[in-house]
Structure formats: C-alpha cells, structure tokens
C-alpha positions as CSV (number, residue, x, y, z in Angstrom):
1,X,-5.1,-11.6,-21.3
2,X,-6.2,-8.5,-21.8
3,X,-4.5,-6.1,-24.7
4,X,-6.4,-3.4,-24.9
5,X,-8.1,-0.4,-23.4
6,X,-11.5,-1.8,-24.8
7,X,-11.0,-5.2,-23.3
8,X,-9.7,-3.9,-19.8
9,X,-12.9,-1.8,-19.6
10,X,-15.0,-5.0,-20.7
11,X,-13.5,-7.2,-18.0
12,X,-14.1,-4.3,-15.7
13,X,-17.4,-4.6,-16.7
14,X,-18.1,-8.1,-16.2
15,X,-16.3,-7.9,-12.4
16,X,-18.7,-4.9,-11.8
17,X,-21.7,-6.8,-12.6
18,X,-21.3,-9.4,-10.1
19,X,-23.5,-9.6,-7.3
20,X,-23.0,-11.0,-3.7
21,X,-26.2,-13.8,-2.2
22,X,-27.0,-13.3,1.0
23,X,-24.1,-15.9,2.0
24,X,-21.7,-13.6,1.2
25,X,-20.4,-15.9,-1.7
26,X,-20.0,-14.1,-5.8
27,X,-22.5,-15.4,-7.7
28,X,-21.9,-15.3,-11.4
29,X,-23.9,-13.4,-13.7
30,X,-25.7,-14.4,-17.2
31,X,-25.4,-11.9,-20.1
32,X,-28.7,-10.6,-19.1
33,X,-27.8,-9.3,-15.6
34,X,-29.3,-13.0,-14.3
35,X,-27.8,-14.9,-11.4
36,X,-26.9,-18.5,-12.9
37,X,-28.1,-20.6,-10.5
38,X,-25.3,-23.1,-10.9
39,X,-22.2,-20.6,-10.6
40,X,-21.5,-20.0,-7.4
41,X,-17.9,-19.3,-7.1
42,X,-15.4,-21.2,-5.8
43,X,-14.7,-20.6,-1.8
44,X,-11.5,-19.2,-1.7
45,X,-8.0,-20.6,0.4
46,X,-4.8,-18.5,1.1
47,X,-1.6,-20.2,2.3
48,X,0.8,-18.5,4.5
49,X,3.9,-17.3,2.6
50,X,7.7,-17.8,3.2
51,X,9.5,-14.6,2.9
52,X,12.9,-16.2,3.8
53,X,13.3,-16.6,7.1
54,X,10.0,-15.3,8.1
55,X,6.7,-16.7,7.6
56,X,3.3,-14.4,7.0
57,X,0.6,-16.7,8.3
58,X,-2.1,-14.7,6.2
59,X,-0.6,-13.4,3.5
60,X,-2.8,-9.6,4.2
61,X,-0.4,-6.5,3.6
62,X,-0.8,-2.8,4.7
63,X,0.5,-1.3,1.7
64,X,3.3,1.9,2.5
65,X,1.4,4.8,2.9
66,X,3.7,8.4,3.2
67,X,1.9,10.5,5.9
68,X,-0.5,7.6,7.1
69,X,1.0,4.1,8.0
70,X,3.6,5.5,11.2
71,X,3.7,2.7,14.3
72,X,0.5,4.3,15.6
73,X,-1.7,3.4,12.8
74,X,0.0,0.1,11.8
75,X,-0.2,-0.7,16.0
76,X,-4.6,-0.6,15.1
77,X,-4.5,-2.2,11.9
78,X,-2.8,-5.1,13.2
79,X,-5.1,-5.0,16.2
80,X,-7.9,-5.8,13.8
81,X,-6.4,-7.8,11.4
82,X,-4.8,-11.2,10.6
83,X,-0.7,-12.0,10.9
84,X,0.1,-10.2,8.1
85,X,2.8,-7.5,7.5
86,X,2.1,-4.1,7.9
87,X,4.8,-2.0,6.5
88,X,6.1,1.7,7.5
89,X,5.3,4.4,5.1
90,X,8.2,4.6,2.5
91,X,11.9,6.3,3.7
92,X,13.9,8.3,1.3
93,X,17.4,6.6,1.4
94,X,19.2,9.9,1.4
95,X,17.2,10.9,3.9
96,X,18.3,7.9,6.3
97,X,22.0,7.8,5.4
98,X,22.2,11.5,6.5
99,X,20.3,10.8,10.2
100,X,17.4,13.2,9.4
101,X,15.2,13.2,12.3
102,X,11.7,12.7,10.8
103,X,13.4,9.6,9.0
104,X,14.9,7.9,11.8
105,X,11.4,8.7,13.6
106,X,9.8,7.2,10.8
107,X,11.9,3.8,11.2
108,X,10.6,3.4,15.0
109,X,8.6,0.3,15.3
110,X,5.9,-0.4,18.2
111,X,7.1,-3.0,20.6
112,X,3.7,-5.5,19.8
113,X,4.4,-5.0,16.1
114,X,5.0,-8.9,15.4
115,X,7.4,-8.3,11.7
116,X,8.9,-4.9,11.5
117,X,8.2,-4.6,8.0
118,X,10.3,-1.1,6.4
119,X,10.6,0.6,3.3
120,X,13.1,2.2,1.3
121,X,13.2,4.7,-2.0
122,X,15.8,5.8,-3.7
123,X,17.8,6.1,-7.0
124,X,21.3,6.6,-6.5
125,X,22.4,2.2,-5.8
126,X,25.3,3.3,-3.8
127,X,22.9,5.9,-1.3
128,X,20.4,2.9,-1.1
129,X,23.2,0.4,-0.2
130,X,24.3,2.8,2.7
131,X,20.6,3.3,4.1
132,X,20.8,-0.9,3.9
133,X,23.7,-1.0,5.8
134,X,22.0,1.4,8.3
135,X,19.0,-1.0,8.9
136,X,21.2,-4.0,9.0
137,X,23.6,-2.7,11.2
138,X,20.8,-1.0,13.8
139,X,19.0,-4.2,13.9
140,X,16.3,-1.1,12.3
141,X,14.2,-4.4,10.8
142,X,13.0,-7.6,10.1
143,X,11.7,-7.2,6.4
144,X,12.8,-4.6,3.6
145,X,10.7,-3.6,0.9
146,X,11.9,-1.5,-1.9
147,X,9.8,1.3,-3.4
148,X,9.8,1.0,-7.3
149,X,5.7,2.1,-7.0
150,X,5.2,5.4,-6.0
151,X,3.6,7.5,-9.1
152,X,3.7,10.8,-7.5
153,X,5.9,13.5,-9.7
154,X,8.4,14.8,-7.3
155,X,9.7,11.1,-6.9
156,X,9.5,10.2,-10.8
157,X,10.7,13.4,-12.3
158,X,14.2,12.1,-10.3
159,X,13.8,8.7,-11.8
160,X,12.3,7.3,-9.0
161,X,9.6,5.4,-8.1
162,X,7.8,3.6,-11.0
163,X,9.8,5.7,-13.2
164,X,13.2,3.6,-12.0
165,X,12.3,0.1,-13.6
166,X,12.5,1.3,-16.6
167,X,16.2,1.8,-16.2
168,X,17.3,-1.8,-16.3
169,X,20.6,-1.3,-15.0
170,X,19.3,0.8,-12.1
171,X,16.7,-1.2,-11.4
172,X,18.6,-4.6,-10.8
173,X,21.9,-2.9,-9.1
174,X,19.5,-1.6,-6.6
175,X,17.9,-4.9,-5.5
176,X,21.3,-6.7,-5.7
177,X,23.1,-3.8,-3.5
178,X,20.1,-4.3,-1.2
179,X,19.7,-8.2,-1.6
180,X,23.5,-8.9,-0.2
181,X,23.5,-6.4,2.5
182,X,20.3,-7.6,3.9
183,X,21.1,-10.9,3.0
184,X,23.8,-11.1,5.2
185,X,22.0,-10.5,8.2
186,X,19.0,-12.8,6.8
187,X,16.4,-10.1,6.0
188,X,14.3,-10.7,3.2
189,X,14.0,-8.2,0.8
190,X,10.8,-7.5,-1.3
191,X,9.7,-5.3,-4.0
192,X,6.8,-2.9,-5.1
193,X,6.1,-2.4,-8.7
194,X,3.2,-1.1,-11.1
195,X,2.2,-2.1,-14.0
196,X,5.0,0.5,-16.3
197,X,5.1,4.1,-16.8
198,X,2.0,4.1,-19.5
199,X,0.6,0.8,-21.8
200,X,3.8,2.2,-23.8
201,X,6.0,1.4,-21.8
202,X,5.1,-1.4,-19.6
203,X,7.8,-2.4,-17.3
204,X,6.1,-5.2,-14.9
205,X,6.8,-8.1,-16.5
206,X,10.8,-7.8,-16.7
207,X,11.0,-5.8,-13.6
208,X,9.1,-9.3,-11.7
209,X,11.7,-11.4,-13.6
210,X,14.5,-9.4,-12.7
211,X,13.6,-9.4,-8.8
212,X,13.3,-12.8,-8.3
213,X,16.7,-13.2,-10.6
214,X,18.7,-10.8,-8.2
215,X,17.1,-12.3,-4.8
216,X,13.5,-10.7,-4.0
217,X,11.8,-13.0,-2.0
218,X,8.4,-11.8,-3.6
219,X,6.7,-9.0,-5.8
220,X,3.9,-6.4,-4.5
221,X,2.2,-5.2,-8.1
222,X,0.5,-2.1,-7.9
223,X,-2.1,-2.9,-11.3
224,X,-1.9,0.5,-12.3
225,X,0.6,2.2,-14.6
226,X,2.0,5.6,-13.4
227,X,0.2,7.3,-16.1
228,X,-3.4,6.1,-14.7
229,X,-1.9,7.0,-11.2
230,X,-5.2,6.5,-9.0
231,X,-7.6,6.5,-11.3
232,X,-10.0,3.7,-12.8
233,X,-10.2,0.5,-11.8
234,X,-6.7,-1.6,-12.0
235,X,-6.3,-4.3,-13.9
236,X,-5.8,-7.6,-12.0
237,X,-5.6,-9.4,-15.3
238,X,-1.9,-8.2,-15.3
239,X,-1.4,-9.4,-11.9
240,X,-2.5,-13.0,-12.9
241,X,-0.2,-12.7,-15.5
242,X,2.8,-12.1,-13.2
243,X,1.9,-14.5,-10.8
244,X,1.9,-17.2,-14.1
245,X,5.2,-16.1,-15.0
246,X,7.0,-16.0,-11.5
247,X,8.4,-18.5,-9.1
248,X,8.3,-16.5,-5.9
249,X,5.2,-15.0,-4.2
250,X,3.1,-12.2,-5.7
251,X,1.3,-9.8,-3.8
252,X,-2.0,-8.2,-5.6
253,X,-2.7,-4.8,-5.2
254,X,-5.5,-2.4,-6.4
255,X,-8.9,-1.5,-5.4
256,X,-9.5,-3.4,-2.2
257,X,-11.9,-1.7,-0.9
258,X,-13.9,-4.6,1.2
259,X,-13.1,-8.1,2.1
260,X,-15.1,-9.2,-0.7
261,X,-12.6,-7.1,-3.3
262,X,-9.8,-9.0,-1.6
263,X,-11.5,-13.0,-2.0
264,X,-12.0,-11.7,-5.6
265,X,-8.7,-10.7,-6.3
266,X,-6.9,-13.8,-5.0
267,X,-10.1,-15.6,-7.1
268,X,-9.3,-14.0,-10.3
269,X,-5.4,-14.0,-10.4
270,X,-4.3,-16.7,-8.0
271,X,-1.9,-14.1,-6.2
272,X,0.3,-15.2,-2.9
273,X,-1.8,-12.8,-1.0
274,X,-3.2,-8.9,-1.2
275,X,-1.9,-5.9,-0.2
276,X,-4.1,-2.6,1.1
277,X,-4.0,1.0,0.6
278,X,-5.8,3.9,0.4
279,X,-8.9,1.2,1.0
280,X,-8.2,0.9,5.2
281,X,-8.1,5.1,5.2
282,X,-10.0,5.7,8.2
283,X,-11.0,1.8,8.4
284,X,-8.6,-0.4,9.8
285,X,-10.9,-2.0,10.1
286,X,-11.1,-3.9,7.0
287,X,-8.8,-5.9,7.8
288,X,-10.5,-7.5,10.1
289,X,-13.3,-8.6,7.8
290,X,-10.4,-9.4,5.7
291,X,-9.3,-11.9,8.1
292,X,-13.0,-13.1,8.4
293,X,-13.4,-13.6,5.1
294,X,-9.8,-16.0,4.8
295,X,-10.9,-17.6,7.4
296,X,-14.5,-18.6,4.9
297,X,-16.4,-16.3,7.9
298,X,-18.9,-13.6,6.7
299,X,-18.6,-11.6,10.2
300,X,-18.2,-8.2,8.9
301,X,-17.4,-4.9,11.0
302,X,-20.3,-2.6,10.8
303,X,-19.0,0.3,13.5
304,X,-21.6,3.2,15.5
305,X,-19.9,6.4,15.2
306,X,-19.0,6.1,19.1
307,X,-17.0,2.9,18.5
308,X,-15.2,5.2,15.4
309,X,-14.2,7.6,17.7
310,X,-12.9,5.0,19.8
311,X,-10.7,4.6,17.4
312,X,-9.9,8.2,16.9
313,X,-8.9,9.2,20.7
314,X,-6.8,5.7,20.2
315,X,-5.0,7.0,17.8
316,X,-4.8,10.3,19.0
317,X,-3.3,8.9,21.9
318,X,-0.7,7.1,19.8
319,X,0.0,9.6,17.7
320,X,0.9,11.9,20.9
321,X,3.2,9.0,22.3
322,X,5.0,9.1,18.5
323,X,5.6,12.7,18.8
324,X,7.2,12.4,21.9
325,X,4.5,13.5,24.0
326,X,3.8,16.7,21.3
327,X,0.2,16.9,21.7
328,X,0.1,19.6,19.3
329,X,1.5,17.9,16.4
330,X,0.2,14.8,17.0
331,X,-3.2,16.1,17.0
332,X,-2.5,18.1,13.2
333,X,-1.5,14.4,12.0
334,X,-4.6,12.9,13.2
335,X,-6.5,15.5,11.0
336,X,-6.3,13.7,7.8
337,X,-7.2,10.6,9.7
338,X,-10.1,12.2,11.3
339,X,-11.4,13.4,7.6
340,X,-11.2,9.4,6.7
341,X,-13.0,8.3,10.2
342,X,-16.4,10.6,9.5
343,X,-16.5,10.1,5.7
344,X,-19.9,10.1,5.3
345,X,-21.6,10.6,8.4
346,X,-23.9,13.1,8.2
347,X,-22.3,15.2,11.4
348,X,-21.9,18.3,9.4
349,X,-19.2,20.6,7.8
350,X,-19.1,22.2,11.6
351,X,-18.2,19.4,13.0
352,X,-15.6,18.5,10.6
353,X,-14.3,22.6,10.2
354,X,-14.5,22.0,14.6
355,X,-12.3,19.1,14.3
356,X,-9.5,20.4,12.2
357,X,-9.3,23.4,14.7
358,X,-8.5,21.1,17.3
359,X,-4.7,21.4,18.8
360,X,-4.7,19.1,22.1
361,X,-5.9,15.9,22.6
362,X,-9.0,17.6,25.4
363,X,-9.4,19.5,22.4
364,X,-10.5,16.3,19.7
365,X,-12.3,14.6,23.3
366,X,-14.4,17.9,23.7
367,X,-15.5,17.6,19.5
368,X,-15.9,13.3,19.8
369,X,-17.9,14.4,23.1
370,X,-20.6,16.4,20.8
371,X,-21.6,13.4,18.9
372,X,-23.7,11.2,18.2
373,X,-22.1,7.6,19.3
374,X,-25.5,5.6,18.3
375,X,-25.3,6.9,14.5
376,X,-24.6,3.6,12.2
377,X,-21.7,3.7,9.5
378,X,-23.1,4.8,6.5
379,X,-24.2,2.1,4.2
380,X,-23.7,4.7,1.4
381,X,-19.4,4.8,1.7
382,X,-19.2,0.8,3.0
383,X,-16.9,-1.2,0.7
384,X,-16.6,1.9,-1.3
385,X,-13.5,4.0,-2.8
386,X,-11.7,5.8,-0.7
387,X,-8.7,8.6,-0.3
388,X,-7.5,9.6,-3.9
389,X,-9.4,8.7,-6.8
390,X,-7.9,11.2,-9.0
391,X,-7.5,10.0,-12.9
392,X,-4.4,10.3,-15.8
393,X,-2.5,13.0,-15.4
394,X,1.0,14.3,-16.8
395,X,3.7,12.1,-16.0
396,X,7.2,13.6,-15.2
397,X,10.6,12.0,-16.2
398,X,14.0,13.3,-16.6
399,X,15.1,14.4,-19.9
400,X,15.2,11.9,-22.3
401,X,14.3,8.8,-19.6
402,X,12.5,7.1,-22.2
403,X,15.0,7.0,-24.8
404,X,16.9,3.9,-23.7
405,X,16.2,1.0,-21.1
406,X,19.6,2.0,-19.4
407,X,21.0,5.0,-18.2
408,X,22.9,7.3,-20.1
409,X,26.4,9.1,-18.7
410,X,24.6,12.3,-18.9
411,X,21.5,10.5,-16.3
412,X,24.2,9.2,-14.0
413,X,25.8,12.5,-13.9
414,X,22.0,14.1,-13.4
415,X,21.0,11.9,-10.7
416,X,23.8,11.1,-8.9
417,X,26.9,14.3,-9.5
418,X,25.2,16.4,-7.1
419,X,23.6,13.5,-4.7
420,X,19.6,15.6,-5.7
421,X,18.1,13.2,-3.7
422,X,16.2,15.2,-1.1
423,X,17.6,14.5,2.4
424,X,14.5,16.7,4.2
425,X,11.0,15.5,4.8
C-alpha cells in the first residue's frame, strides 16, 4: 500500500522503468535498469462482467467525456473496439428534468450502439431522482452511471462531482434515489469516483462501500484526487486496494494511454476491467489494440495520415447527421477532434489554423484533400499522453464543505432553496 507522496512517486518509478520485448510482453527490470531474464510477466485474462441484467463481454469502457463522447464518436470507438460500454458524456440532472434541448440531444443513442450506456450529475437527490424517472420512463437507456468524478470547479464549487462523496448523506440518498427507480425497470446503475478531494480527505474507500451497500452494480475509480486533477501519474495502488475491499466489479481508470497501459493496470490491481479517457482523444483507435491485447494478440494499429482523415470526414459526417443536418455546427465540434487527429504530424500550424477555419463539411474535404495520406503516425506521440495534462490546482468547495461528512441545514438551504443547479449547457 502506498502511504505517502514519496512512496507513490517510487512505485511510479518502478512502473516507468519497465520495458516491453519485442513480444510485446513487460519484462521486469533489476535495480540496475537490467531485464531479469526469468520475469517475464504473467499473460494477462479479463472475464466479462455482470452488470445486472446486462453482460459486458470485455470489460473495456469509454470513460464520459463532456464535449467529446456524443453518439458520433462513441458510433467509431465501438467500431474499433471490443463489446464493451461506451458511455455518453455526462448530463446535468437539472438540465434533463427541465427538457433543455442540448440535454435531451445529448441522451440520443445510435441505433448500432449495442448498451446505451448514460450518465447523470447532480446534487440536489430529489432533481436526480426526477432525471431517473425520465430515463426510465423514455425507455432513454439501458445502463446509468452516476457522476461522483468530475474535478472541474464549476461542478465542485456546487458540491458536485468528486466534491459530493464527501457528503455521506448526499452521497448514499443519491444512489438509493437512483438504485430503486432504475431498479424497477432493471437498469443497472454504476458509479464513478476518485480517489477524495486531496490525500486529506480521501473519500474512495467509504464512497466504494457505500455503492455496493445501496445497489451499484460496480465502481469506476478515477486514481486521482480532485486536487491532482490531471496531473501526474494516478495511483493504481489505490485501485487495487478497492478492488480488495469490494464485492462487486471495479473499473480502473487512469493513464491508459496504450493497450499495454491497460494489460498493466488489470496486472497490477486485479480490476474487473479499465476504463478510457482523455487516452482515445483523436484515437479511437486504441481500443482496438485494446481488444487485441485481451485477446493475448500484439496486432497494434499504426494508421497513415490518409486513413486518420478517414476517420475525420467519418466523423464529420456523423457529427453533421447529430446536428440535424447543421453542417456548420457540426463542423465547429469536429475542431477539437481534428486538433487530437494531427497531434503530431508534422503538417504545419497552416494546416491546423486552415482546418479550424473550416465551416462546411466541402470545407474540412478541401483541407484533408491537401495532405499527405502516405505520412506514418508519429512514433513520437504513440502510446503517449494525451488531452489535459494540466497539474494541482485550487480546488473549490462551498463554504465550509469540509467541516463535517454530512450536510449542514445551511448547505441544504445553499444547494437546494433556489434549485442553483444550472439547467443550460
């Protein structure tokens, strides 16, 4: 177990000084940086997982994403990848209950997606219950997942996000508000957690024991704290801890950033399965060699920049076909996307300037025209972080969160007298 910041950084260490043979397989390392010849790590199995009624025959899950993981993109991870879940980016509760548009478009699911997997944030129990009710009642989904992850301010300055499991109270009448009204209409329901709002105030531990106690049919953890928001390296060690201490399946997530990162995980902490972020930006990819490397296959996908921008008019196309046919806005939502696609090919800052000019979809065919479709992927950015590596910054509560492990009269009249929760996107 590791209790300190000196020991996390020495495991870190250790992990970062393994080496792959040209098999594919981690070979361990001697104190001297020398391969052992007799420790070649175990090959490594996943089982599918039960998640209630439904069963995820490779346990490989596209992590919530807000802005990125709409039908269109989810539609081309699953394309590559195994039968896993891929889940749509996270929907404010408040937002759903009061029929915003850009909500109820963000609950749309593609008709090949096999387990409409959705997400749901919020803070007030009784506005999450309603949203429940909602995707119950609209047949809206086959899986719920509820967001106790996100680190970003606007959602934890409210309470929200990996700010809520710190509230006790709040934290289980959420999941049992959620738990019955799904679990009437047999939908399991799942949770995302980190690892606590700093090494302070670490929350992951009771909030996994309180999950599976109120219903959760399995844990994501996020090995992060909010504090360390994207920065570092997480620390699977805590994720093995959970998984010793649970009963139902938990989902590792953290830094998988090639198929390798994902064999390693499951390796270290004997997780139920691993789920992806910011590592599938502008690779979907990955999952693909993900599902290679489950499968004990070392077929990895090394793409020319003409079969990227295959992908890129794909999911231009898509995109257009989410917006109802809005070319225009489809193609300023592929922008970020595109960003992700060209990281580091060397095609030039005009290219890229060319590219985010673009408002039609002739418009992003005349730029994917102009290059090069024989360039390779660069070896430089393979298997390598992606999207926002940003380290510790400022966390933001409410006033006096971290007083007490349950909410005060004063919070409840804070966060839920006035409804604050945001009902526009």
């Amino acid at each position: 177990m590791v209790t300190n910041v000196k020991d996390a950084e020495t495991v870190i260490a250790a992990r970062d000084r393994e080496r792959l043979d040209p098999r594919g397989d981690v070979v361990a390392t001697t104190g001297d940086g020398m391969t052992s010849p007799d420790a070649v790590a175990e090959p490594v199995t996943i089982a599918p997982v039960q998640l209630g009624s439904i069963t995820v025959p490779t346990p490989v899950v596209l992590s919530p994403m807000a802005g990125v993981t709409n039908w269109p993109f989810r539609v081309i991870c699953e394309e590559y990848g195994p039968d896993g879940l891929y889940v749509a980016e996270m929907i404010t509760a408040r937002a759903l209950v009061a029929r915003n548009p850009k909500a109820l478009r963000l609950c749309r699911f593609a008709p090949s997606e096999k387990i409409r997997s959705l997400q749901l944030y919020g803070v007030n129990p009784a506005i999450v219950e309603q949203a429940a009710h909602i995707v119950v009642d609209e047949h809206m989904a086959d899986h719920v997942d509820l967001n106790f992850g996100c680190p970003v301010p606007k959602v934890t300055r409210r309470g929200g996000g990996s700010a809520l499991p710190w509230k006790t109270d709040l934290f289980r009448e959420i999941i049992q508000r959620v738990v019955r009204v799904c679990g009437e209409a047999n939908i399991p329901v799942t949770a995302k957690i980190r690892v606590g709002i700093d090494h302070e105030h670490e929350t992951f531990m009771e909030a996994g024991h309180i999950a599976q106690e109120e219903g959760c049919a399995a844990v994501t953890l996020h090995a992060r704290t909010t504090a360390e928001y994207y920065g570092g390296h997480s620390d699977w060690s805590r994720i093995g801890e959970l998984v010793e201490a649970l009963d139902i399946p938990v989902f590792g997530n953290g830094d998988i950033w090639g198929a390798d990162d994902a064999l390693e995980m499951v390796r270290e902490t004997g997780c139920a399965g691993v789920a992806i972020g910011r590592g599938c930006q502008g690779r979907p990819w990955l999952f693909a060699d993900i599902k290679h490397a489950f499968a004990g296959d070392d077929t990895r996908v090394n793409p020319t920049l003409g079969e990227v921008c295959n992908v890129i008019q794909r999911h231009a196309e898509l995109l257009t076909e989410f917006y109802d046919g809005d070319e225009r806005m489809a193609v300023h939502d592929l922008r970020k996307h595109i960003a992700w696609y060209l990281k580091g090919f060397p095609v030039g800052g005009s290219t890229r300037k060319a590219f985010m000019e673009c408002e039609s979809l002739d418009d992003v065919r005349r730029e994917i025209g102009r290059l090069d479709p024989a360039m390779t992927f660069p070896e430089r950015v393979k298997d390598k972080p992606r999207g926002r590596v940003r380290f510790a910054k400022k966390v933001h509560l409410p006033y006096g969160w971290l007083e007490s492990r349950e909410t005060t009269h004063e919070q409840h009249e804070t966060l839920f007298g006035d409804d604050p929760m945001d009902a526009s996107y």
